[in-house]
C-alpha positions as CSV (number, residue, x, y, z in Angstrom):
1,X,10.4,-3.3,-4.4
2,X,9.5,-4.0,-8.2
3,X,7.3,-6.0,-9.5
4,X,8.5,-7.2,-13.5
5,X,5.7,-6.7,-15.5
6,X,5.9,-9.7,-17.7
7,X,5.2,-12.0,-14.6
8,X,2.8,-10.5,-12.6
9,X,-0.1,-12.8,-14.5
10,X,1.9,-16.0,-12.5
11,X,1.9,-14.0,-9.3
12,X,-1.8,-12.9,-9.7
13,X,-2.6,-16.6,-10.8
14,X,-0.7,-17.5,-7.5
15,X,-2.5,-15.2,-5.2
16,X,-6.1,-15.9,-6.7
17,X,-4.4,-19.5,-5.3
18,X,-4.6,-18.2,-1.7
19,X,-7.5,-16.1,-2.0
20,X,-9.5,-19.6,-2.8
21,X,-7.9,-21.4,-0.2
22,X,-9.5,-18.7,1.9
23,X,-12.9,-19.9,0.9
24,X,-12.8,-16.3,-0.3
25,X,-13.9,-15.2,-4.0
26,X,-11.3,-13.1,-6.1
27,X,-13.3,-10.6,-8.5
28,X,-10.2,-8.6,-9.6
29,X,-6.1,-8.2,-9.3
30,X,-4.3,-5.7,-10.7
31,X,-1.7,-3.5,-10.0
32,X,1.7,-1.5,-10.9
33,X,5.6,-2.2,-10.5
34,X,5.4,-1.1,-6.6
35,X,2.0,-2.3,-5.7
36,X,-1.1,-4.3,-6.4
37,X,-4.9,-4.0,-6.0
38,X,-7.1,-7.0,-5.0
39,X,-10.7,-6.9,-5.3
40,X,-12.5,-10.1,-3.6
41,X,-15.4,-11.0,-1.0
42,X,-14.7,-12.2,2.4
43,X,-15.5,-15.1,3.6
44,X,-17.2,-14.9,7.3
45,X,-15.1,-17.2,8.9
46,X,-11.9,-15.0,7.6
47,X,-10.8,-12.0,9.4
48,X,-9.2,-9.3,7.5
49,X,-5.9,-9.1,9.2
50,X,-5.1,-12.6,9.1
51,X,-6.1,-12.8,5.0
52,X,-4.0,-9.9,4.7
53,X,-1.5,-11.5,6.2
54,X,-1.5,-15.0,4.8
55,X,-1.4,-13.2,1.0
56,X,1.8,-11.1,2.0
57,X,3.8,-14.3,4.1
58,X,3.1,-16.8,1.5
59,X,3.1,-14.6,-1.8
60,X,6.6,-12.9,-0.8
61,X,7.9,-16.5,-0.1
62,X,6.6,-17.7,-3.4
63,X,7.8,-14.2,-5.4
64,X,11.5,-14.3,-3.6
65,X,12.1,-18.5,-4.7
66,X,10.4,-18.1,-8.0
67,X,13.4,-16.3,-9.7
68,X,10.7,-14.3,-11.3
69,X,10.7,-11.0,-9.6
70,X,15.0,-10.5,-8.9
71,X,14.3,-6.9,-7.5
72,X,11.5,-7.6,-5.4
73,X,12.4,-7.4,-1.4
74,X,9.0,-7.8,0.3
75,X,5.7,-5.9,1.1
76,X,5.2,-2.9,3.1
77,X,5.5,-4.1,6.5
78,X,2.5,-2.1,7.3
């Protein structure tokens, strides 16, 4: 998995996206070519598991049809 440098401020823009959705509150994102780091509240009528999830699902659809990350093949599945 890599994530290009030069676009990761669209996919961070697109996950602070889903973190609001969430009702949640994104304080920081950030991250490397293999990984990123989010920093954000949760909101009480979110669990964890299923935030976690709706990121991964819907940022790895959006990442894979963007055209913007060619090497990228999906998130740990764990």
């Amino acid at each position: 998995m890599t994530i290009a440098e030069e676009n990761c401020e669209q996919l961070y823009k697109y996950i602070w996206g889903i973190v609001n959705n969430k009702k949640c509150k994104l304080y920081r994102i950030n991250g490397t070519e293999d990984h990123i780091h989010i920093f954000s509240d949760l909101h009480p009528s979110a669990s964890l598991a299923d935030y976690i999830k709706d990121i991964k699902v819907a940022s790895n659809g959006w990442m894979k049809s963007s055209g913007l990350f060619p090497k990228f093949e999906g998130w740990q599945d764990s």
